[in-house]
NUNU-35839 format. One record per residue: residue in one letter; x, y, z of N, C-alpha, C in turn. Coordinates in pm, whole numbers, plus 32768, in hexadecimal, padded with zeros to 4 digits. Example, Ala and Ser with C-alpha at 12.3 -4.5 7.8 and 13.67 -1.06 7.14 Angstrom:
// NUNU-35839
A85277DC7830C84CE7E3E830C85287EB6830C/S85057F1F82C485577F9682CA850A80038313/
// end
This chain:
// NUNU-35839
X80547F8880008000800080008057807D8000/X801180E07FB78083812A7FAA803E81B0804B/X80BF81E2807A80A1823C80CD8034829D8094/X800D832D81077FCB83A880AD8044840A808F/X80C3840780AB81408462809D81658441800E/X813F83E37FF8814E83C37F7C810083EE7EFF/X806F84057F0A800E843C7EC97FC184CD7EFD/X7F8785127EAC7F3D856F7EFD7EDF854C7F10/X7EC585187F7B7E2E84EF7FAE7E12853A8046/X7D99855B80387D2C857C80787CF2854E80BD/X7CD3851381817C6084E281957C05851A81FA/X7B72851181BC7B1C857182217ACB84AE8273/X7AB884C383157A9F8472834B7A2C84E18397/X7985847C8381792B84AB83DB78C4846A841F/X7917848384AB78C984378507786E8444852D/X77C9840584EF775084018514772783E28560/X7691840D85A6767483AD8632762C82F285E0/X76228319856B75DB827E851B764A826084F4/X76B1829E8493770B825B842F779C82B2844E/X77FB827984497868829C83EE78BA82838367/X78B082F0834278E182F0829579938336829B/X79AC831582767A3D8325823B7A61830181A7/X7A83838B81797A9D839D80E07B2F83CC80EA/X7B6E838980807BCB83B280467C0383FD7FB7/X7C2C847E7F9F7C4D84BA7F027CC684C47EE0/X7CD084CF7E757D4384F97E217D6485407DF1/X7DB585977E107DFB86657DF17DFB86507D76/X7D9986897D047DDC86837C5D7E2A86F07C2E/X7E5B86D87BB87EB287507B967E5887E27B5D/X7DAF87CB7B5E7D8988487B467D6588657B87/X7D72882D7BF57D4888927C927CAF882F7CAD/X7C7987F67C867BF987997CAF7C3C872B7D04/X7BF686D37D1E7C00866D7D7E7BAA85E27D7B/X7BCB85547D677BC584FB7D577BAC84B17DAB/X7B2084737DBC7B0083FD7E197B33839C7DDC/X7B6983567E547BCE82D17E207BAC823F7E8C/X7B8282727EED7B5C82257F5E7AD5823E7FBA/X7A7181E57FD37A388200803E7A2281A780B6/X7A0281C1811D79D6813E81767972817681D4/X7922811F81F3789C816C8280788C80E182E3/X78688109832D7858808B839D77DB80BC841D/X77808091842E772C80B28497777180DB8507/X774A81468548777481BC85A8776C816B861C/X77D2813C8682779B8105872177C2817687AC/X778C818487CF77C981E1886277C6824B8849/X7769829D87DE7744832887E076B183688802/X76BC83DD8819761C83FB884F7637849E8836/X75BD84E087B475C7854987A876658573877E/X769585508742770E8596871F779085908773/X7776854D87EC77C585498876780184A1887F/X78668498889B78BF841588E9786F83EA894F/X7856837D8966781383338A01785082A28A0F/X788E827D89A778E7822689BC794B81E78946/X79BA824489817A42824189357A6881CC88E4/X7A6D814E894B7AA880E388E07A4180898852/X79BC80D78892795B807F8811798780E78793/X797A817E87B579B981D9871A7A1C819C86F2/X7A7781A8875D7B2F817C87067ACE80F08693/X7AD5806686DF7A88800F867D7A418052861B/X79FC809B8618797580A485B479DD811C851A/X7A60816F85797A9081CE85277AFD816084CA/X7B4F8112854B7BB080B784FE7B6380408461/X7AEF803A84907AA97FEA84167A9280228394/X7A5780C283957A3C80F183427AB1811582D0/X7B248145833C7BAE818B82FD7BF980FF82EA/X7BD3807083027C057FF382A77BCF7FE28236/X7B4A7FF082277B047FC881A87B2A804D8139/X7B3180C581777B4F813B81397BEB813180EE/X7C4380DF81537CD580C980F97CF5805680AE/X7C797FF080D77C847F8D805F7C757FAE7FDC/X7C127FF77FF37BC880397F6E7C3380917F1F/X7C7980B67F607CF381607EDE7D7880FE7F10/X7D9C80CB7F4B7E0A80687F5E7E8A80BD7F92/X7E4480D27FFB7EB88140801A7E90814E80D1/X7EDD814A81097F16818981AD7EF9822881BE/X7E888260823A7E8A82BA82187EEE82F282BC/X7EF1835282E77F2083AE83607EDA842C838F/X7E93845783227E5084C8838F7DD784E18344/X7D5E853183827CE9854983517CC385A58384/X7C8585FB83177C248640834F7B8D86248360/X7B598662841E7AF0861384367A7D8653848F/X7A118660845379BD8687847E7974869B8519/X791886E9856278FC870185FC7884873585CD/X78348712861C7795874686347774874A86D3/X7718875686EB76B487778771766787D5878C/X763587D08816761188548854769888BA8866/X76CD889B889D774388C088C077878939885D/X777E893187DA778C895D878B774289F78775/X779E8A76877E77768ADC87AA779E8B488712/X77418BC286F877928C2186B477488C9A86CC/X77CE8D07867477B68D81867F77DD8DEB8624/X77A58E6E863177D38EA885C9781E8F058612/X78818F2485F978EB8F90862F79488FF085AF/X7942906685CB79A590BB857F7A2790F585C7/X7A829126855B7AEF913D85A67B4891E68546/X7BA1921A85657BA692B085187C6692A48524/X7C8A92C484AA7D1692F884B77D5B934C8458/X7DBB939584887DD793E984227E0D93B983A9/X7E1293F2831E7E4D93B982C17EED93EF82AE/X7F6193A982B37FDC93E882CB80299427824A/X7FF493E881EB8037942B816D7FCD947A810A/X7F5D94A281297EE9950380E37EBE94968071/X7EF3940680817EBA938C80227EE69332807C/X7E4692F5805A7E5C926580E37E8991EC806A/X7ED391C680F97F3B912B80B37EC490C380FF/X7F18904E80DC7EDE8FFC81287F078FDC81BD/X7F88903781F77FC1903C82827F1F909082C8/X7F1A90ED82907E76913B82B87E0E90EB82B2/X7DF590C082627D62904082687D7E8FF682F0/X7DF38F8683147E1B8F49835A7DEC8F8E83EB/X7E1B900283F97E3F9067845D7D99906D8479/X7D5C909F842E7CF090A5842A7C7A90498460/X7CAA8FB784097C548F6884677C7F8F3584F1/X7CE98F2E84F17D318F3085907CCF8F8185FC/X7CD68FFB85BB7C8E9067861A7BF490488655/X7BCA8FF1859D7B1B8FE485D47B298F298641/X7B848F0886197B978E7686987BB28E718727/X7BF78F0987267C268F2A87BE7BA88F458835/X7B548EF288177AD58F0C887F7AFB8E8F8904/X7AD98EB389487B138E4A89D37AA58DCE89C0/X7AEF8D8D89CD7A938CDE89B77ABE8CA28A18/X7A4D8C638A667A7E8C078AF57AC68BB98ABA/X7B118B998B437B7C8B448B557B608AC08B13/X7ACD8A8B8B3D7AAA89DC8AF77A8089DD8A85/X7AA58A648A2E7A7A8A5889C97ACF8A66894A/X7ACF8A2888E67B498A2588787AFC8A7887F7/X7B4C8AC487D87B108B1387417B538AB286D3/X7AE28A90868E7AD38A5A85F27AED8A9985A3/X7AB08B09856E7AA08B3C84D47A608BBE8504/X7AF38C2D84C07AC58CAF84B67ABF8CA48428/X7A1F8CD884047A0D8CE8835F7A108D968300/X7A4F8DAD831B7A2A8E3382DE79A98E508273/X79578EB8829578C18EEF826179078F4681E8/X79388FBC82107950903181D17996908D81F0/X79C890F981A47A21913C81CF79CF91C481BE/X7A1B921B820879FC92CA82257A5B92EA8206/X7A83937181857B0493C681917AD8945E8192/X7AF3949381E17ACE9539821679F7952781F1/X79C59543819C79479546819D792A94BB8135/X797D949B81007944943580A4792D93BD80B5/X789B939D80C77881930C812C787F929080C6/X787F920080F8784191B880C978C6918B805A/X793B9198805E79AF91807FFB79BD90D9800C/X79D290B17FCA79E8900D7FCE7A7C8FD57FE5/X7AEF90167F6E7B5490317F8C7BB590AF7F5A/X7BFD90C57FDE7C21915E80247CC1914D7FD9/X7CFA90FA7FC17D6A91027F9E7D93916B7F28/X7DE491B17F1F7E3192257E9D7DBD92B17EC5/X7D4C92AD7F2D7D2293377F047D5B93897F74/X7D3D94117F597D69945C7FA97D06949C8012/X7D5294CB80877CCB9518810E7D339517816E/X7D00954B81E07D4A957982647D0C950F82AF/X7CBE94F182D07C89947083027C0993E082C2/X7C3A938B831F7BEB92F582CC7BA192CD8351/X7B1F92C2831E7B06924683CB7ABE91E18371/X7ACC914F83A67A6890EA839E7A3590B683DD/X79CB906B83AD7953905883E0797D8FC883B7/X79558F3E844E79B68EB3843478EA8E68847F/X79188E03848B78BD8DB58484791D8D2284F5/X78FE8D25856B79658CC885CB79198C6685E7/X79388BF785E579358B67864B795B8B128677/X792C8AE886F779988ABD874879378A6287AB/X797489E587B5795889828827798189658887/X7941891988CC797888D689587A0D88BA8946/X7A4D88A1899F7AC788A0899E7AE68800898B/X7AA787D28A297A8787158A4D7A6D86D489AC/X79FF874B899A79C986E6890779F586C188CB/X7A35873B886A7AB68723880E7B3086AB8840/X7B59868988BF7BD0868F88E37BBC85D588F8/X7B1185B088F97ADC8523890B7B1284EC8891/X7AB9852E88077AB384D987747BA1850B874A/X7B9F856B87567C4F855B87587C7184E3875A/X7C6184CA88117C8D844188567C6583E38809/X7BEB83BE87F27BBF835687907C25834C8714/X7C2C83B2869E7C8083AE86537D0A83698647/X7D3583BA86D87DCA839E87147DEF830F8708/X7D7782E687587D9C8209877A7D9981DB8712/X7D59821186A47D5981CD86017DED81CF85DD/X7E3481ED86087EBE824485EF7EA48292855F/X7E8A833B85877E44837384F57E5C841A8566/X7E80844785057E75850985657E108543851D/X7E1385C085587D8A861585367D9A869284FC/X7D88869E84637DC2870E84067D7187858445/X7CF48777845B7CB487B884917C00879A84B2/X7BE687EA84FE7B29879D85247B0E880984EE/X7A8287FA84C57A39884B8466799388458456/X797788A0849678CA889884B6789F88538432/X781A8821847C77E887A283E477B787E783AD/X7762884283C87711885F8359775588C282FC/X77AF892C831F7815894782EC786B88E58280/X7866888882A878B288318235782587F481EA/X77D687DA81F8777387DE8195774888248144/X772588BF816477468932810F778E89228094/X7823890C80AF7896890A806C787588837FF7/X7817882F800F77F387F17F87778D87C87F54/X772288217F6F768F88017F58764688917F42/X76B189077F4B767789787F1D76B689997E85/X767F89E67E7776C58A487DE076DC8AD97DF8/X771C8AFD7DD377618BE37DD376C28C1D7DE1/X76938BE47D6275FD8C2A7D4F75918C237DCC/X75958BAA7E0275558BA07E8275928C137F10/X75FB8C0B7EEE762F8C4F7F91763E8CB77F62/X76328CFF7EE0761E8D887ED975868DB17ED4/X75458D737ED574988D9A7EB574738D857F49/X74C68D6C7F9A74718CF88033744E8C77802F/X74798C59807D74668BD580AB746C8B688132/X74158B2F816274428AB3819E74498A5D81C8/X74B489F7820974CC894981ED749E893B8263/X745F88B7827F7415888482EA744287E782CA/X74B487B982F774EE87478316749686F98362/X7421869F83527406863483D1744F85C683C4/X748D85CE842774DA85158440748584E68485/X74CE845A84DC749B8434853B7481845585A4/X74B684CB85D874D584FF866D74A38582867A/X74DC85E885E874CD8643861A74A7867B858E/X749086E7859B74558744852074D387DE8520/X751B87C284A77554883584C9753C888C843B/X754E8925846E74F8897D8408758989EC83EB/X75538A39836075DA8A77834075968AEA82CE/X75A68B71830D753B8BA482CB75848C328246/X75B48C0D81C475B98C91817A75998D0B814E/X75EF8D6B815B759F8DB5810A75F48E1C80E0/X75FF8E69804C765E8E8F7FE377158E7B8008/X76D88DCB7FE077638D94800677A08D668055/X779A8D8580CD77CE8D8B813B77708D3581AD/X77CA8CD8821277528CC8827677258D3882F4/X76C68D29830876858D74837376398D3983FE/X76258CAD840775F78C99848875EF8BE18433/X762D8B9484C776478B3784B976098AF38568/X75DB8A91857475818A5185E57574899785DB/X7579896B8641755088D9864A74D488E68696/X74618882866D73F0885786B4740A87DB86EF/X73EC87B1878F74088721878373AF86B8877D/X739886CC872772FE86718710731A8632865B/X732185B9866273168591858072E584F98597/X730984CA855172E3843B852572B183E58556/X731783BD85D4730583498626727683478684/X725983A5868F71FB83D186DD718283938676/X7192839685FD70F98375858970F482C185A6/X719582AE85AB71B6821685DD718D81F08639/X71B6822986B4716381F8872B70B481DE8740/X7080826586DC701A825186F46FBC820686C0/X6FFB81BA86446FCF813B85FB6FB380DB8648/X706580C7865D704D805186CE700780378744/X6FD880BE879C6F8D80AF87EC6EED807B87EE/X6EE480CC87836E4D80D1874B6E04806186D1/X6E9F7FFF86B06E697F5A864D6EA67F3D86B0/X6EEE7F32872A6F2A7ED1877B6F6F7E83872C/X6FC47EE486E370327E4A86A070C17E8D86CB/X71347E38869871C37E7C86DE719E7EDE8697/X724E7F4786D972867F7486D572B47FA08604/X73037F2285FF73227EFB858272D07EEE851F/X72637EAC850F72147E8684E271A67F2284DD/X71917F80853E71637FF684F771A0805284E9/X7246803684DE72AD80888458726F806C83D2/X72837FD683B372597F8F830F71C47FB98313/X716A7FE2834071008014834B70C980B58328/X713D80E18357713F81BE833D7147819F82C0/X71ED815582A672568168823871BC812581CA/X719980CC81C371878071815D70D780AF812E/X708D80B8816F701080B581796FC6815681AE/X6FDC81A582216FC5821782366FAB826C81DB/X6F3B829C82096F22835981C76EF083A18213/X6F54842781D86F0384A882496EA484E88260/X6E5584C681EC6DB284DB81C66D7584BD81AE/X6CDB846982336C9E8418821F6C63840E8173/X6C0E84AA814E6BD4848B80FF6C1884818054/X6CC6843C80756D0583F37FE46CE483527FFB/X6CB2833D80436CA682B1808E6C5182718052/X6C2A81E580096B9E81A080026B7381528077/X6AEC812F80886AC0813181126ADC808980B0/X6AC0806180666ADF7FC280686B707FAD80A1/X6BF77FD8807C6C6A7F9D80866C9E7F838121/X6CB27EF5811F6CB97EBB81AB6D4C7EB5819D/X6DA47EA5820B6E5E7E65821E6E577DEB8269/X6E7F7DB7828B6EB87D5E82ED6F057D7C834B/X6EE17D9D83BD6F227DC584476F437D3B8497/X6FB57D5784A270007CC885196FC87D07859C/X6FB77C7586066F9E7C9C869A6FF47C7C86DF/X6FF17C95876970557C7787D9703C7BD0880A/X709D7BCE882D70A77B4D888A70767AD98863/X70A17AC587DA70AC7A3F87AE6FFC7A2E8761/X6FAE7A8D878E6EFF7AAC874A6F027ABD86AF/X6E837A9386836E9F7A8B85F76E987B298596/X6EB37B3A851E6EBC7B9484DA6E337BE184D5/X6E1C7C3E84BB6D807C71848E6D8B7CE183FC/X6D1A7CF783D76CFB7D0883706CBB7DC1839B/X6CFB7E5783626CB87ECA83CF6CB87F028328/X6C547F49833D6C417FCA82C16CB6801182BE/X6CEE803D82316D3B809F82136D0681308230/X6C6A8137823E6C4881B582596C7D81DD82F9/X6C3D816A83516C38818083B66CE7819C83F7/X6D43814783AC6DD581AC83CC6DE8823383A9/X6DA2826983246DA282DF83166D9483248386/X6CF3831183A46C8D8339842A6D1B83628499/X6D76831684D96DC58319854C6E2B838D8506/X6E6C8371849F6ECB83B484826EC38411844F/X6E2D847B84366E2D84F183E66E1C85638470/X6E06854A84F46DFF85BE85606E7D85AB8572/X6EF18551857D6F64856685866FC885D58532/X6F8A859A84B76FC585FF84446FB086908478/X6F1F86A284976F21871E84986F29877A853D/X6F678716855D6F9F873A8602703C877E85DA/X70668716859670DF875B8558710C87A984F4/X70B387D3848E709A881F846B70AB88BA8498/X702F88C184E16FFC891485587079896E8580/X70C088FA85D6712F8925860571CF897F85DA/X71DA8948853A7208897984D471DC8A2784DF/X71618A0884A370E28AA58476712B8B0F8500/X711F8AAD858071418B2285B571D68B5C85FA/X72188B2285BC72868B4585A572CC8B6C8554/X72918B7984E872A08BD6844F726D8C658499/X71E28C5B84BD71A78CCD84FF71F88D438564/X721F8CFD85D0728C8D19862D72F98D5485EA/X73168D16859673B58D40855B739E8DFC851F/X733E8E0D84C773208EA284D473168E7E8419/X734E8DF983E773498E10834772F38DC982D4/X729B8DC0832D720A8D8B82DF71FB8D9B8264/X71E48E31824971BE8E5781E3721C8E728190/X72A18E5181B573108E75815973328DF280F9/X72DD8D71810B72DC8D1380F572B28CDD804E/X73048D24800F727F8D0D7F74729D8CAF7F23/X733D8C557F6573168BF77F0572E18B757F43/X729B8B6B7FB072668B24801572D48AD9805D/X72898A3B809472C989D280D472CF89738090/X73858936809473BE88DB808B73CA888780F7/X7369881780D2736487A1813173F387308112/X742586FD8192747986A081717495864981B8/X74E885C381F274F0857A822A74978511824D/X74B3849C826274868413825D73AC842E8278/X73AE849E82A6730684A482DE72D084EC8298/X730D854C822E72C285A881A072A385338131/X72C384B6813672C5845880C77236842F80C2/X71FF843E8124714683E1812D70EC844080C8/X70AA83C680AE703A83E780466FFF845D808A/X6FCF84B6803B6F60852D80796F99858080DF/X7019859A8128706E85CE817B705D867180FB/X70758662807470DF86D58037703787508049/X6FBF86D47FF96F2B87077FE76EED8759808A/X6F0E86FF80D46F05873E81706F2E87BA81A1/X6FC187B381B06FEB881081B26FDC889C8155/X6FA5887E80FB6FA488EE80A06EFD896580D7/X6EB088D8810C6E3C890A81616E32897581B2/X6EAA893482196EE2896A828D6F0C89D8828F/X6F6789EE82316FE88A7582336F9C8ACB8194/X6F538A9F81936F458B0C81146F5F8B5080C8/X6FC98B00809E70818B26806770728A8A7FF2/X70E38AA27F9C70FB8A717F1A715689DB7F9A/X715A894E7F6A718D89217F9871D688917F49/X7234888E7F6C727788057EFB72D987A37F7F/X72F587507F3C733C86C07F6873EA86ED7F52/X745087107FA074CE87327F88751586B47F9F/X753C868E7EF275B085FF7EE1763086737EC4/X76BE86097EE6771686527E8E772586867E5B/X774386DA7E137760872B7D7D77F287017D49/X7814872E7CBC786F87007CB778E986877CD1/X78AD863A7CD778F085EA7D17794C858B7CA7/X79C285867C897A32852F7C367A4F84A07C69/X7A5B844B7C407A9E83A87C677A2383457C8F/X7A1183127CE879AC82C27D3A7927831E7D65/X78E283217CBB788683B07CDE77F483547D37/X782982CE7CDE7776826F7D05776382527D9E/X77EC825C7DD177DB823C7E5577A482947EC5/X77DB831C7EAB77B483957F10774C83EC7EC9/X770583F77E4B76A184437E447634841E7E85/X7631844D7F0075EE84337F4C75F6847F7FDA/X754B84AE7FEE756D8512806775BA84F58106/X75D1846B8103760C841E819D769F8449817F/X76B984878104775E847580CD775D850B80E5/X7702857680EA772585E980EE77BF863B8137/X779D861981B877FB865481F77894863B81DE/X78A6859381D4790B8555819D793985A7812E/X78E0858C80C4791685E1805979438683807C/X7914869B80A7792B874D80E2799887488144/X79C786FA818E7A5986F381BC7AB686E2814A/X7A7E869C80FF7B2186D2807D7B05872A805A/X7AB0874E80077AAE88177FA87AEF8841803F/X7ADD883680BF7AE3889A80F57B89887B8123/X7BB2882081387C5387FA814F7C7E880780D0/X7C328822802F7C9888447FD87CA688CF7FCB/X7C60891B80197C8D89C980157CF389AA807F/X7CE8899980EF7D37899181507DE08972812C/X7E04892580E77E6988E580AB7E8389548049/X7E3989A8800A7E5F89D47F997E878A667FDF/X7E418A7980477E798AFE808B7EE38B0580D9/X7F1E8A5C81147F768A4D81627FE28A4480EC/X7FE18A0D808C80358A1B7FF6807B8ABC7FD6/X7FDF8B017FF2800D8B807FAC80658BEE8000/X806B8BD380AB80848C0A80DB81038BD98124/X811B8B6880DD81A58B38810182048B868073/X81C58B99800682098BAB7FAC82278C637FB5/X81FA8C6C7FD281EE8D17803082628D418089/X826B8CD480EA82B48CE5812683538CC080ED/X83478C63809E83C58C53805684168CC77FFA/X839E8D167F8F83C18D817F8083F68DEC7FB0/X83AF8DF2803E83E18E63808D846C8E6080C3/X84C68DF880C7854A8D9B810B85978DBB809B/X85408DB1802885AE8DDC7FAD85AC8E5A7FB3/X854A8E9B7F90857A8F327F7D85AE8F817FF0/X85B68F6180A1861C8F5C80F986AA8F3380BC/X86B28EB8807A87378EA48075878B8EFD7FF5/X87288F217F9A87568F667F2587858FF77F38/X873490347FA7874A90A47FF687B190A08055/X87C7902780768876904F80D788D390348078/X889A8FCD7FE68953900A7FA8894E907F7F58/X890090E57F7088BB915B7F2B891991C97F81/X8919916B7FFA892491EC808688C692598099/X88219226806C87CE925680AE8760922E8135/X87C991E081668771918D81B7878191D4821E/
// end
């Protein structure tokens, strides 16, 4: 197997409270990126986005990232990897500095967002992702990028988040025992964004409503830029549980039940179509209307729903919303979920698969692959900025050194 030092590869790892997926890409020479590997393995010892027991993840992460390197034939070492929860906090903060040469460089941008990050963040808490909104130079608002113009001052306007400290520091550990480091964690729905939107969407408004299993995380655009980002802890498992409670069959058995048979709206349902529900304890199978699962699972839908609505609401950007909601993750896939929701939010609404996607396209077009996929686009800017700013710095060493045999140094 060949190492990843050896190839440019990419891997985004995301740990679900149902599944983990682990994808692997390939750096091309036009700057795109190549699925070459995948692997997923049912999620054990998570709840809501959170660790509750360490050694069933390591298992459930070490399985996925085996089947994931069988597949591209290759050893990987580090990943970038996704974090959700409650826990999961943001904000909008600005920051002001002078411009030192009457044209801002990019030492000023830097300076700049420095300034809007310098807000005091408790101690148990770790900052994720300062995103920059926009820039201000003397009166001229709303600049996208500030670099070559001229003004006496710049402030921006950043977009921060930041989690638990414990949290982050649990799924790490997990990583760690795989023997694997951590390129970096990266809010999910944030990395879903990154491959299930388009330019045109996040400049018109927009936003993603990730349901997994655990948790619902939301990510809201608008001209371009994000603006308010939130977890609900309420998604999937909960539609699961309440199957099972209510046919009394496992656990398991009303997973293959959501997944296979479910809809979110009774009236797509025919009142003839019956399933076959397994029972407990060794009792025989029975025979239940497809309507009547509807019946259980359409106040759920719109419990969560609900909850969504009002947290779009809360956020202050409702109406800034015009190119509606992008539904995604393993619980946007059910029949009548896209028709429902569209009820609900009274907004334009679609199903967010991949976009773009190069190599092993049949495997991940698909909304459970979202985030996965959105840890690479989003580790291939990352790489390409850590590229560009190494090469920056190399320049600058030269033209230091060209300047002392100048004897202008």
């Amino acid at each position: 197997m060949s190492k990843i030092t050896d190839r440019k590869l990419i891997v985004g790892l995301d740990i679900g409270t149902s599944m983990v997926k682990a994808v692997v890409g390939e750096l091309l020479d036009d700057g795109g990126i190549s699925v070459i590997g995948v692997g997923s393995h049912p999620s054990k010892g998570m709840d809501k986005g959170g660790v509750n027991d360490l050694n069933m993840v390591v298992q459930s992460v070490q399985r996925a990232m085996s089947e994931m390197e069988l597949m591209a034939d290759c050893r990987v070492s580090s990943v970038f990897m996704s974090i959700s929860g409650r826990h999961v906090q943001c904000q909008n903060e600005s920051g002001m500095v002078p411009i030192n040469n009457k044209e801002v460089t990019q030492e000023d941008v830097d300076n700049v967002i420095h300034a809007a990050r310098s807000v005091p963040i408790a101690a148990e808490r770790r900052l994720l992702h300062v995103l920059p909104q926009e820039f201000t130079i003397d009166v001229q608002e709303g600049i996208k990028n500030p670099i070559g113009m001229s003004g006496v001052r710049m402030e921006a306007q950043a977009h921060i988040i930041t989690c638990a400290d414990d949290m982050a520091k649990n799924l790490v550990k997990c990583v760690e025992r795989c023997d694997l480091t951590t390129d970096q964690l990266i809010f999910s729905s944030l990395a879903s964004s990154y491959a299930v939107l388009t330019d045109d969407e996040k400049e018109l408004g927009v936003c993603v409503v990730d349901i997994g299993g655990g948790t619902i995380d939301i990510v809201i655009y608008t001209d371009g830029a994000i603006r308010h980002t939130a977890v609900v802890p309420a998604a999937g498992n909960q539609i699961t549980s309440d199957i099972a409670k209510i046919f009394r069959t496992p656990i398991s058995h009303a997973e293959d039940i959501k997944i296979n048979y479910a809809c979110a709206l009774k009236d797509m349902v025919s009142m003839e179509e019956n399933i076959e529900v397994h029972s407990v304890g060794g009792r025989p199978s029975r025979a239940m209307s497809r309507h009547t699962l509807a019946e259980v699972i359409e106040p759920r839908y719109q419990e969560l729903f609900e909850l969504v609505q009002k947290e779009i609401r809360n956020s202050g950007f409702e109406e800034q919303i015009a190119a509606g909601i992008v539904l995604t993750g393993g619980t946007a896939k059910m029949e009548g979920a896209v028709e429902f929701a569209e009820e609900i939010f009274q907004m334009p609404v679609r199903v967010g698969e991949p976009l773009f996607i190069k190599g092993l396209s049949e495997y991940v077009e698909d909304p459970t692959f979202a985030t996965a996929i959105g840890l690479l686009q989003y580790g291939k800017e990352h790489v390409a900025a850590k590229t560009a700013a190494k090469s920056k710095t190399s320049e600058g060493v030269w033209e230091r050194i060209q300047s002392w045999f100048k004897g202008e140094f």
